[in-house]
MDAnalysis code that builds the backbone (N, CA, C; Angstrom):
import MDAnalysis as mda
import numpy as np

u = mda.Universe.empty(618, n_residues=206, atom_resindex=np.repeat(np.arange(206), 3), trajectory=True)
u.add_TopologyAttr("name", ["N", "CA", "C"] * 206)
u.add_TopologyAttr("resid", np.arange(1, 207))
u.add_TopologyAttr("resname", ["UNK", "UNK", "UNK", "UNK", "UNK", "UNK", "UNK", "UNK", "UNK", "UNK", "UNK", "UNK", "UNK", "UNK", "UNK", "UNK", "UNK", "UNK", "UNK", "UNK", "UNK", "UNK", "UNK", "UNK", "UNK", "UNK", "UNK", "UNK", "UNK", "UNK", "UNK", "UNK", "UNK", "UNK", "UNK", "UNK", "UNK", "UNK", "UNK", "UNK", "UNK", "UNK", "UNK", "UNK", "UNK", "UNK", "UNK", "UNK", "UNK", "UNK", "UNK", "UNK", "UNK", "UNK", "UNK", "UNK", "UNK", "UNK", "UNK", "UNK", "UNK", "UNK", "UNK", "UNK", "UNK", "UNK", "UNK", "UNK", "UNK", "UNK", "UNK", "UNK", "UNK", "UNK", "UNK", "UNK", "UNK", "UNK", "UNK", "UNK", "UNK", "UNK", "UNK", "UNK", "UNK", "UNK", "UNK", "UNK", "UNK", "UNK", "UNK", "UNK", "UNK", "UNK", "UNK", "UNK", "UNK", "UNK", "UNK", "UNK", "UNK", "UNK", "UNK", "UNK", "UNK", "UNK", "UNK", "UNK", "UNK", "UNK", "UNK", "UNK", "UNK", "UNK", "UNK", "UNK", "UNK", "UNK", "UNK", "UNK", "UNK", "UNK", "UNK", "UNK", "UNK", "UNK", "UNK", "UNK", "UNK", "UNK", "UNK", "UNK", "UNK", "UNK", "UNK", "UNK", "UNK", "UNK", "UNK", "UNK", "UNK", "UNK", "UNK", "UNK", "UNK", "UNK", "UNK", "UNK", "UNK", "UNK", "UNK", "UNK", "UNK", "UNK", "UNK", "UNK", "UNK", "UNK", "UNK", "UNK", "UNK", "UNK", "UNK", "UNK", "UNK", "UNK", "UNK", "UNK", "UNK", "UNK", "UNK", "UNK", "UNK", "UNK", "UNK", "UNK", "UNK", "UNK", "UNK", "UNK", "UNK", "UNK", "UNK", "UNK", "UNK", "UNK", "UNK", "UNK", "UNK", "UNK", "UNK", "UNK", "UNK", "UNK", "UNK", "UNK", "UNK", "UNK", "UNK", "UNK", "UNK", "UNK", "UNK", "UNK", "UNK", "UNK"])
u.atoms.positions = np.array([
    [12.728, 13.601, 23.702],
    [11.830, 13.904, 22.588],
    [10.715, 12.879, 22.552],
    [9.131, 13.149, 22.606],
    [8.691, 12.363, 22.651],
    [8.188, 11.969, 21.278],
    [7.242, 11.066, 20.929],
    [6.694, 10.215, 19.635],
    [6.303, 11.663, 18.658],
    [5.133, 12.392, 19.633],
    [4.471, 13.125, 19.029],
    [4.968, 14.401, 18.430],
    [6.305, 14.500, 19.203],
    [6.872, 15.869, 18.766],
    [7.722, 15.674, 17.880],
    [8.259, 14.084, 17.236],
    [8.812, 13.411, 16.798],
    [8.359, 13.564, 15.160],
    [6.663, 13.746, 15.340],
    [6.223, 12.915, 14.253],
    [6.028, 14.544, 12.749],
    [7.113, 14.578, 12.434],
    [6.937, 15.657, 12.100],
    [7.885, 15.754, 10.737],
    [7.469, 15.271, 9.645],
    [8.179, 15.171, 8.384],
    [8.055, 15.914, 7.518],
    [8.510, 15.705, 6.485],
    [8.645, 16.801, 4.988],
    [7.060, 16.994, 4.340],
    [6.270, 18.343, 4.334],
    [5.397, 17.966, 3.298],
    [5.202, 17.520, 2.050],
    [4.127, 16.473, 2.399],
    [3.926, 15.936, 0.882],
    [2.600, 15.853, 0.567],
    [2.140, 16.373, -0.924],
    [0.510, 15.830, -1.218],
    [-0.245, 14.790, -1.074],
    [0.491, 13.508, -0.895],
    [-0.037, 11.769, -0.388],
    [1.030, 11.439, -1.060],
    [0.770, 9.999, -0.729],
    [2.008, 8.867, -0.857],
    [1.449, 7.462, -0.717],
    [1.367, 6.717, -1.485],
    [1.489, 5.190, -1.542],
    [1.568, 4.862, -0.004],
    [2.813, 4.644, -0.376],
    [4.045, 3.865, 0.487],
    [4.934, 5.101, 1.449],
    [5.309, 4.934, 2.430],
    [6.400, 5.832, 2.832],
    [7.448, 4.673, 3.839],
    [8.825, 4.598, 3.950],
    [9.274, 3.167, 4.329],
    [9.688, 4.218, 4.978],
    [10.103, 4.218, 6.377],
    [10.734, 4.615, 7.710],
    [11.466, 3.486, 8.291],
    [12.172, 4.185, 9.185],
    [12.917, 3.140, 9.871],
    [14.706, 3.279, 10.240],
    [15.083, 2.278, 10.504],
    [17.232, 2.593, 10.884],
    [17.292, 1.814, 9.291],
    [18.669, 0.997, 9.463],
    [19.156, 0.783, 8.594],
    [18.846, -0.536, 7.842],
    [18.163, -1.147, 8.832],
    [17.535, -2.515, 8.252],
    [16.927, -2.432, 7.012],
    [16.277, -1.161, 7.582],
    [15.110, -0.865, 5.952],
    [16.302, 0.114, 5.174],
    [17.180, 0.965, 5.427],
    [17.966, 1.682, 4.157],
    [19.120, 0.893, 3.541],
    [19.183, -0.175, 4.058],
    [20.816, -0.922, 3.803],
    [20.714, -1.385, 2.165],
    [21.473, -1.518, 1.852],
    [21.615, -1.807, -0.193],
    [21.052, -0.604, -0.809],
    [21.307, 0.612, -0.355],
    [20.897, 1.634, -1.353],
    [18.981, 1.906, -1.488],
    [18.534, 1.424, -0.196],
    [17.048, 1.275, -0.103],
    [16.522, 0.529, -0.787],
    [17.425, -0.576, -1.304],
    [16.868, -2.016, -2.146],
    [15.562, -2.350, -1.456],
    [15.117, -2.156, -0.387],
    [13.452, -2.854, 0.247],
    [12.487, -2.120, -0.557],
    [12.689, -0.602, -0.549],
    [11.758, 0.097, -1.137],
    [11.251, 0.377, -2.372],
    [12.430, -0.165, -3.126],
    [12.874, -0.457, -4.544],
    [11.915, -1.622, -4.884],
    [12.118, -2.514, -4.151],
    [11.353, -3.972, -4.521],
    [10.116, -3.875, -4.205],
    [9.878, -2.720, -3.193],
    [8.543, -2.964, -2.731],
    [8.079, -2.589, -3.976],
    [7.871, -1.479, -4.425],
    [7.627, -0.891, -5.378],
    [6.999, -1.920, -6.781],
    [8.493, -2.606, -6.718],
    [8.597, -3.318, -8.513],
    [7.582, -4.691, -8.037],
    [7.116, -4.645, -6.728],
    [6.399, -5.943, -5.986],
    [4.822, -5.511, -6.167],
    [4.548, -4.356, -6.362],
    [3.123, -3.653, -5.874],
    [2.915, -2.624, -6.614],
    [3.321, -1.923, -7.669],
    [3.341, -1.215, -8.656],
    [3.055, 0.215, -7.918],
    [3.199, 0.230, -6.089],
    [2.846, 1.499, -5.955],
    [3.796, 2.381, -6.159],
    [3.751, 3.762, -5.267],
    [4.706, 4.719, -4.914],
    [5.067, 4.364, -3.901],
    [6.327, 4.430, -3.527],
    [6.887, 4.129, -2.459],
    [7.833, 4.766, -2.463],
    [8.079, 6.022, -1.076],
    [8.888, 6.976, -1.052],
    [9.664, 6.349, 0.041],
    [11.224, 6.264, 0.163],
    [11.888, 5.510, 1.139],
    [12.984, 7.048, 1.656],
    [12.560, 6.885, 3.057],
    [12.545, 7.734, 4.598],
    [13.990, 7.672, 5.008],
    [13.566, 6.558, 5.247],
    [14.526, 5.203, 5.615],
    [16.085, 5.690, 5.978],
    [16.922, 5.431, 7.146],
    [18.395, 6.344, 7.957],
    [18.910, 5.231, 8.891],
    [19.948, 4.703, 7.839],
    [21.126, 3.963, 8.966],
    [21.252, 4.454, 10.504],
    [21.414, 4.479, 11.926],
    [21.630, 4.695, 13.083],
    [20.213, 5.330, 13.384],
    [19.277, 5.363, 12.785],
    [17.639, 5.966, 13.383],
    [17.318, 4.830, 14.862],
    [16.783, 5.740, 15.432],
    [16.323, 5.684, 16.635],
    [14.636, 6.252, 16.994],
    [14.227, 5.275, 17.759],
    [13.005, 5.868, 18.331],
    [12.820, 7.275, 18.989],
    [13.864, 7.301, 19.979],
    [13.719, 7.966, 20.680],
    [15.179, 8.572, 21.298],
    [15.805, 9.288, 19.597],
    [17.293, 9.780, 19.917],
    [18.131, 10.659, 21.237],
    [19.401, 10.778, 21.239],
    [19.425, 11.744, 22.102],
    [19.160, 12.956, 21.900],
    [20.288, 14.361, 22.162],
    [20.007, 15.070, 21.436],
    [20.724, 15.831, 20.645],
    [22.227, 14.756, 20.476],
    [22.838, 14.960, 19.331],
    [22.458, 14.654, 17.974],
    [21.666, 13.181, 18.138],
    [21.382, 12.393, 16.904],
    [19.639, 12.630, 16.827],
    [19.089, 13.895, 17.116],
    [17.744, 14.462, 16.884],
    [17.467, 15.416, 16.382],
    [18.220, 15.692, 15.461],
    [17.843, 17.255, 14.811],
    [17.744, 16.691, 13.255],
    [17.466, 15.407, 12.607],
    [17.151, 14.997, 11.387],
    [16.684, 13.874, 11.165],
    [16.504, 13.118, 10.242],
    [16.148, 12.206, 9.826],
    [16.154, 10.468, 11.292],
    [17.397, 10.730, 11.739],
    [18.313, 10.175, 13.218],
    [16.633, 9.610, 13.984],
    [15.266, 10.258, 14.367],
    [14.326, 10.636, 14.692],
    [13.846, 9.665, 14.094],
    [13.273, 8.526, 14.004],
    [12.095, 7.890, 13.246],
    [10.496, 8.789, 12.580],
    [10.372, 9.502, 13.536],
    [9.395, 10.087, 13.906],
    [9.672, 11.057, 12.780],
    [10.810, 11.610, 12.814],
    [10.898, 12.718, 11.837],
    [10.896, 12.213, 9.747],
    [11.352, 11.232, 10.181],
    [11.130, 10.480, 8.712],
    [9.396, 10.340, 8.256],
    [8.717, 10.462, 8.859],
    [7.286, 10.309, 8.025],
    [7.068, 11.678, 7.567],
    [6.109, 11.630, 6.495],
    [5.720, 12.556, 5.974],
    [4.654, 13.253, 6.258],
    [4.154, 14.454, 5.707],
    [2.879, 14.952, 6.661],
    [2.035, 15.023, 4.895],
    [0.997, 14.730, 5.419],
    [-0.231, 14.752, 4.593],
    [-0.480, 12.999, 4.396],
    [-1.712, 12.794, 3.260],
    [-1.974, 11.646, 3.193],
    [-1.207, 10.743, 2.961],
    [-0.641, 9.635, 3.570],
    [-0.229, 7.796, 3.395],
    [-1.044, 7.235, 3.566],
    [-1.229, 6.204, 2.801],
    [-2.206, 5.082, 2.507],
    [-1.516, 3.736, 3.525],
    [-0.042, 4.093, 3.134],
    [0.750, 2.622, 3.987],
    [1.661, 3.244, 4.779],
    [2.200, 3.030, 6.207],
    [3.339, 3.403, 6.622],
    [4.740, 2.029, 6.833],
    [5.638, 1.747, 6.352],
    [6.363, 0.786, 6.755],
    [7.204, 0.806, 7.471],
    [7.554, 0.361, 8.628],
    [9.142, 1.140, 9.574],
    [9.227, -0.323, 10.628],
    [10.142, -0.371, 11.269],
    [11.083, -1.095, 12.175],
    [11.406, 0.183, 12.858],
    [12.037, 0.076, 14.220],
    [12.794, 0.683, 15.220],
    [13.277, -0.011, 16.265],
    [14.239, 0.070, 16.886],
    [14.519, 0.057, 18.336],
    [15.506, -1.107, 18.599],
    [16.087, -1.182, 17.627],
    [17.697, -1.786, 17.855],
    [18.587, -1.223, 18.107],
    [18.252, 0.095, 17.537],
    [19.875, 1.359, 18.072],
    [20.038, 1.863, 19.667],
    [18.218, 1.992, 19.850],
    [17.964, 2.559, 20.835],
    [18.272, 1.869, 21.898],
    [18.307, 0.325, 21.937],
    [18.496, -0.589, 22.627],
    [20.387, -0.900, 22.918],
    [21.130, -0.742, 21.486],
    [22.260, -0.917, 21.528],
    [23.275, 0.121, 22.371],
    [22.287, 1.366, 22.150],
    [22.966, 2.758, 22.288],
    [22.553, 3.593, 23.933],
    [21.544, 2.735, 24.288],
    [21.219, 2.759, 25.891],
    [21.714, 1.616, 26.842],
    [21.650, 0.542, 26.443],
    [21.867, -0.860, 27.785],
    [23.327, -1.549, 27.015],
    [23.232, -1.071, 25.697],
    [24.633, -1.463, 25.374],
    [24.356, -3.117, 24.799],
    [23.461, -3.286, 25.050],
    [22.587, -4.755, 24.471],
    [23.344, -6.149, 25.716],
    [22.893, -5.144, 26.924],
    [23.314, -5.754, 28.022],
    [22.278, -6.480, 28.538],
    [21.985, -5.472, 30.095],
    [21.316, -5.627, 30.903],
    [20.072, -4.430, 30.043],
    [18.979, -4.688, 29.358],
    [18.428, -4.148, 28.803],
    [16.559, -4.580, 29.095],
    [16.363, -5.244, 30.097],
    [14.538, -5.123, 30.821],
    [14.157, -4.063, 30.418],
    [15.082, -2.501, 31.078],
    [14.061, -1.316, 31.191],
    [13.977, -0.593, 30.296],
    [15.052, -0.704, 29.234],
    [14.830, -0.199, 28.047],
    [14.407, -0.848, 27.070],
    [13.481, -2.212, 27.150],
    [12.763, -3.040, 26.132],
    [11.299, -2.149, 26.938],
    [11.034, -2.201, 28.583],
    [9.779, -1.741, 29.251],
    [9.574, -0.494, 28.275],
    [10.550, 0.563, 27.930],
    [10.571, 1.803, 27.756],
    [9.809, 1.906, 26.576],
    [10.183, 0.992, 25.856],
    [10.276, 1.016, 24.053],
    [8.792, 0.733, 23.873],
    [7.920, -0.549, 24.927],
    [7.457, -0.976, 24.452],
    [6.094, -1.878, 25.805],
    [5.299, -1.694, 25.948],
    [4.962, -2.643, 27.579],
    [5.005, -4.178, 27.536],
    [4.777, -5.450, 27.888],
    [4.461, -6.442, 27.782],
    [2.958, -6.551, 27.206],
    [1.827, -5.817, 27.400],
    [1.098, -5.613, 27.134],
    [0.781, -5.649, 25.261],
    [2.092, -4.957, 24.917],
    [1.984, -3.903, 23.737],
    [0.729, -2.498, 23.343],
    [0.776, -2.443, 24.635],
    [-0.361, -1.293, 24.487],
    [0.555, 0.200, 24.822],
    [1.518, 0.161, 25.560],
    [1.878, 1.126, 25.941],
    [3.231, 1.296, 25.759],
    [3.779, 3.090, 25.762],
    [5.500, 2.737, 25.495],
    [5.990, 3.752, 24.598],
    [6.927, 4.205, 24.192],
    [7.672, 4.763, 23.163],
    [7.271, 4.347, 21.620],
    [7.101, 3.569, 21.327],
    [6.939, 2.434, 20.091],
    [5.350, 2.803, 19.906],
    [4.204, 2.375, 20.701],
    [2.773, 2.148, 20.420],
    [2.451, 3.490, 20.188],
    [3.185, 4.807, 21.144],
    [2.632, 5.905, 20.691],
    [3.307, 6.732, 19.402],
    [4.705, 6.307, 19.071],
    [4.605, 6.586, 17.799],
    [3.524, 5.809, 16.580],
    [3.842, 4.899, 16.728],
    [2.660, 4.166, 15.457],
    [1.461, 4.775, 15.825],
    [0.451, 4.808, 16.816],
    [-0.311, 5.808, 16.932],
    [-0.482, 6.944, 16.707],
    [0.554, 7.757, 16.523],
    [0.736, 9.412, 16.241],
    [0.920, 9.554, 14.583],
    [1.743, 8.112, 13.999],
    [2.092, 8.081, 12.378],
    [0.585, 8.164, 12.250],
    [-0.238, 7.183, 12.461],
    [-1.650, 6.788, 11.565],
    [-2.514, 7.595, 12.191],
    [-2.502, 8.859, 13.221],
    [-3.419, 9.789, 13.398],
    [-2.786, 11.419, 12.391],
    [-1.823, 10.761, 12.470],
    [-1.538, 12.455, 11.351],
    [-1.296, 12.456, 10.021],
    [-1.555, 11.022, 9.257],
    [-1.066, 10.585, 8.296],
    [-2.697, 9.869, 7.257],
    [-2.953, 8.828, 8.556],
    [-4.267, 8.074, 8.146],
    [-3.818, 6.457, 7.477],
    [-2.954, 6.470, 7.612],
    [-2.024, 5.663, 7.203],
    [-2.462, 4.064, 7.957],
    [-2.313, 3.168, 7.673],
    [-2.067, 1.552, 8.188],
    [-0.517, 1.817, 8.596],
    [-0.361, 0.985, 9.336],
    [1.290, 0.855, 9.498],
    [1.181, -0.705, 9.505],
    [2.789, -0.712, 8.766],
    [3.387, -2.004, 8.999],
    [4.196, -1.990, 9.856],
    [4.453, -2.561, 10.813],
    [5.818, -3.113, 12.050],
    [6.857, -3.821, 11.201],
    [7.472, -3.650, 10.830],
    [8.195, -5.068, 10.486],
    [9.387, -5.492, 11.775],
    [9.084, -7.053, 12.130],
    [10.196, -7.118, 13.236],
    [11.560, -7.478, 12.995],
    [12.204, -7.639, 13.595],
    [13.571, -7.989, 13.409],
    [13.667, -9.166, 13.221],
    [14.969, -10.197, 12.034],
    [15.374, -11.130, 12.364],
    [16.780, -11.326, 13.376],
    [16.893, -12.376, 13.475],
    [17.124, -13.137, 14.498],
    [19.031, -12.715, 14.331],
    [19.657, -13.049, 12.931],
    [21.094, -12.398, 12.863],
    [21.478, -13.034, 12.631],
    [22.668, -13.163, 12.701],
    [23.799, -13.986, 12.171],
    [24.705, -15.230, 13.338],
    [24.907, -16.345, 12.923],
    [24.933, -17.030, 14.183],
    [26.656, -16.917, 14.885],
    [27.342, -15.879, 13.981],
    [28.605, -15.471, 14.550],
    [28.284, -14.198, 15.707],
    [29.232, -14.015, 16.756],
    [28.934, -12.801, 17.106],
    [29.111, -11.301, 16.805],
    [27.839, -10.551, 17.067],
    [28.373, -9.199, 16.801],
    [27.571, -8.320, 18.327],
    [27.662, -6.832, 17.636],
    [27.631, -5.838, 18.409],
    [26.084, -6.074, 19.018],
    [25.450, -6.840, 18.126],
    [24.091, -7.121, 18.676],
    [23.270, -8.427, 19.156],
    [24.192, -9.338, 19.528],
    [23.900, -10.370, 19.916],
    [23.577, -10.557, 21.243],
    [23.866, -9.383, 21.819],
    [23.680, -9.497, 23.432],
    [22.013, -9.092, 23.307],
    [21.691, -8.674, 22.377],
    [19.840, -7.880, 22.123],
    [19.221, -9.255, 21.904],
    [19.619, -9.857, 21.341],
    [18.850, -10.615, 20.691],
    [17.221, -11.417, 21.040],
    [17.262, -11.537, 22.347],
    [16.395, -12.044, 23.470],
    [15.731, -10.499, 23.145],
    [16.254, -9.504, 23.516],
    [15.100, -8.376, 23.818],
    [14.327, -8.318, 22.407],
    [15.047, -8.035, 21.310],
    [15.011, -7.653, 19.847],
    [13.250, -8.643, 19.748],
    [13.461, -10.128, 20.352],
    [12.420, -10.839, 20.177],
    [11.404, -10.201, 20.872],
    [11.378, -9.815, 22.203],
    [10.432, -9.560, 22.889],
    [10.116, -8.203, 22.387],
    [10.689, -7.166, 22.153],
    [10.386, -5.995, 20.700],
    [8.894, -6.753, 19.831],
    [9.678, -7.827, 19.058],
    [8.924, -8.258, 17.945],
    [7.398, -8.779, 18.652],
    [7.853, -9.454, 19.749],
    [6.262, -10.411, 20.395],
    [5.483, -9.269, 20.928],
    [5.896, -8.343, 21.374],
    [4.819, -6.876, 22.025],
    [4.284, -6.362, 20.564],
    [5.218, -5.955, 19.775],
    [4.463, -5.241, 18.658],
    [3.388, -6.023, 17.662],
    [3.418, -7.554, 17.958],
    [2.545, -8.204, 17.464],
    [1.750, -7.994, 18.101],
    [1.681, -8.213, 19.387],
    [-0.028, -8.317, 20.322],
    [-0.507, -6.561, 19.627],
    [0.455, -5.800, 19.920],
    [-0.763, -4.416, 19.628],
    [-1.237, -4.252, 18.433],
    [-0.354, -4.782, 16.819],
    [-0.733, -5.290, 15.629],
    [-2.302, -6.103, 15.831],
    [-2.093, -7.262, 16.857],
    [-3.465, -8.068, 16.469],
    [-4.770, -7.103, 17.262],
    [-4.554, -6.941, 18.223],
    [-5.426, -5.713, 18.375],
    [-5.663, -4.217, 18.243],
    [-4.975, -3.912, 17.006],
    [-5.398, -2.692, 16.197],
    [-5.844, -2.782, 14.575],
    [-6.681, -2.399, 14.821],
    [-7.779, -2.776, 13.366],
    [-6.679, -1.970, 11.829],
    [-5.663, -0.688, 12.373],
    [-4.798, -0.103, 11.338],
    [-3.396, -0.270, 11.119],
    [-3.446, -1.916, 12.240],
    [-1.599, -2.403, 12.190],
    [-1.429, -3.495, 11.548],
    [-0.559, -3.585, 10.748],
    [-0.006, -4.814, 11.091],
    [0.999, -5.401, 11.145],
    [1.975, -6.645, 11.662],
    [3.103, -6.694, 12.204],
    [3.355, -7.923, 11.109],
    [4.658, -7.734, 10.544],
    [5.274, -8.644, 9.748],
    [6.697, -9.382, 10.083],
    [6.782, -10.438, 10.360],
    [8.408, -11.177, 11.284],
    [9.553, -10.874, 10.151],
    [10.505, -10.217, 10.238],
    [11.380, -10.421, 9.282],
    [12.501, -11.811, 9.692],
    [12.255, -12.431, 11.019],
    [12.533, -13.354, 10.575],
    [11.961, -14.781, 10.441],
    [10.799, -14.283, 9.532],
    [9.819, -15.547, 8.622],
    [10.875, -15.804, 7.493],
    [11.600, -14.708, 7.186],
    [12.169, -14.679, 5.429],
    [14.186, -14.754, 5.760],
    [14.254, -13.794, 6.529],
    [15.594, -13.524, 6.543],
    [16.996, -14.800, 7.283],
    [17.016, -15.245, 6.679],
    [18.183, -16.344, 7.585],
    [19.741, -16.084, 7.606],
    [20.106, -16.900, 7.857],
    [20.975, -16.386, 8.571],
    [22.412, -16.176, 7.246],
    [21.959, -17.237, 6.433],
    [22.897, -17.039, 5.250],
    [22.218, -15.843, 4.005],
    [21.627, -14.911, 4.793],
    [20.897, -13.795, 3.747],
    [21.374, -12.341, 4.866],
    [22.610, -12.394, 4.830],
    [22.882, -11.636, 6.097],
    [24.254, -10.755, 5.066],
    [24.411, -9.229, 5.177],
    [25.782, -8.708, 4.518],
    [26.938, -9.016, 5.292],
    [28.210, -9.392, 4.591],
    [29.519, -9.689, 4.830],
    [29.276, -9.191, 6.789],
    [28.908, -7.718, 6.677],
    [29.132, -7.372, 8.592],
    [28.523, -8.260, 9.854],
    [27.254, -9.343, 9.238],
    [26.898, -10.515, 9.929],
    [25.625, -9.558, 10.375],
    [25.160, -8.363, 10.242],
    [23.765, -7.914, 10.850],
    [22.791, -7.304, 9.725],
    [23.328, -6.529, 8.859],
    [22.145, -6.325, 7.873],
    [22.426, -7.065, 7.003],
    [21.103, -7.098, 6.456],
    [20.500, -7.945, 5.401],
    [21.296, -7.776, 3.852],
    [21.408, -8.847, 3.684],
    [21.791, -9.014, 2.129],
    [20.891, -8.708, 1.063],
    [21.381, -8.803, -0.349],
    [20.557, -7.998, -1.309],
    [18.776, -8.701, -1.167],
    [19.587, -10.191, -0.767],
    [18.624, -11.582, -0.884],
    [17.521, -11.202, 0.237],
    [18.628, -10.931, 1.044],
    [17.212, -10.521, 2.724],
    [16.618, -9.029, 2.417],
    [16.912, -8.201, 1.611],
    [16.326, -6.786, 1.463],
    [15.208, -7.676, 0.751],
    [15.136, -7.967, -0.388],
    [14.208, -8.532, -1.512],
    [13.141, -9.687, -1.030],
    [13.822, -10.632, 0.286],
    [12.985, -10.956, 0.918],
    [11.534, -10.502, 1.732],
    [12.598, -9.386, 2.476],
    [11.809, -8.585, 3.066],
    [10.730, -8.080, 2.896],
    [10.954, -7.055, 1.111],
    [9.914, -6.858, 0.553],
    [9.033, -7.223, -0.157],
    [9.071, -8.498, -0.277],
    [8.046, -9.199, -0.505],
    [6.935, -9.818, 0.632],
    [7.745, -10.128, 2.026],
    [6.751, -10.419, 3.096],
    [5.967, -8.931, 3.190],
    [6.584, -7.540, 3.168],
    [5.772, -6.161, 3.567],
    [4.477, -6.269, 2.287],
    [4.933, -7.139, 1.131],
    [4.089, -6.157, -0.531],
    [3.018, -7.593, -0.008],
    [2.813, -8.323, 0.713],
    [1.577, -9.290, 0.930],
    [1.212, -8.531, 1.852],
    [1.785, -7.851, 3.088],
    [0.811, -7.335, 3.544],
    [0.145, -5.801, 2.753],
    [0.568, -5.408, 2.044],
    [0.146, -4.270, 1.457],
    [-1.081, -4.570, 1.019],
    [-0.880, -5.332, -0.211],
    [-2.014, -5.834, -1.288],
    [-3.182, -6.097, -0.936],
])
């Protein structure tokens, strides 16, 4: 499935805010989108699907599972989303994972799975997008510690195409999120790291 055939959500008349993304952004009951909100007095409609993927198979592509399918169609003013930890976990196993960071994303950050969705959100939408990247985790091990190296190089590509696109921009989630702001499972974010979060996204909004 590619970005574009991807990009294909619920109609709506416009929207503030629309938060996309896996579970980073839905974890606490969509507490990010919540705060964004009570942070920025906008609308903020939250997308947002635990196990979402860039670029699902094609069991986990017939809903929300789709990043792509979580945006909305008609006017956004903001788009907010993360991707490509599942995709990474659920292809290389958060192994041997080069060709599926190449896939997601180029060294460049110009090219990839990743650049042409954000490209396809803010051509059918009109939208800015926010990137938000991943933090870093928890310093016990889990299912995603073998990513962790890629997860970064995720975050350092989507910055370069952020600084050279006049309608991106890329926010570190781990500027805010540490490691003691992490839920009991050691990978998503606590109430503390949701609320963090949305406060690094509501500066870039404003």
């Amino acid at each position: 499935m590619t970005a574009l055939a991807s990009c294909a959500g619920t109609s709506t008349t416009g929207t503030d805010v629309a938060v996309v993304g896996d579970s980073v952004m839905a974890w606490n009951d969509g507490r990010l989108a919540r705060r964004l909100a009570a942070e920025t007095g906008m609308d903020v409609d939250d997308r947002s699907v635990s196990g979402a993927q860039v670029a699902p198979n094609a069991f986990l592509g017939l809903t929300g599972f789709a990043i792509g399918n979580q945006v909305p169609r008609g006017r956004v003013d903001w788009v907010v989303m993360n991707g490509g930890a599942n995709d990474l976990i659920l292809r290389c196993g958060c192994g041997q994972c080069d060709a599926d960071v190449e896939r997601l994303i180029d060294e460049d950050g110009r090219a990839g799975l990743l650049p042409r969705l954000w490209r396809d959100v803010h051509d059918a939408t009109g939208a800015r997008v926010v990137v938000v990247g991943y933090y870093d985790g928890s310093r016990q091990r889990t299912r995603f510690t073998g990513c962790r190296n890629d997860l970064a190089q995720l975050d350092a590509r989507a910055s370069r195409f952020a600084a050279a696109t006049a309608w991106a921009v890329f926010v570190d989630g781990g500027d805010v999120v540490t490691a003691d702001m992490l839920d009991p499972d050691q990978i998503h974010p606590s109430v503390a790291g949701s609320d963090a979060m949305a406060r690094l996204v509501a500066q870039a909004v404003r």
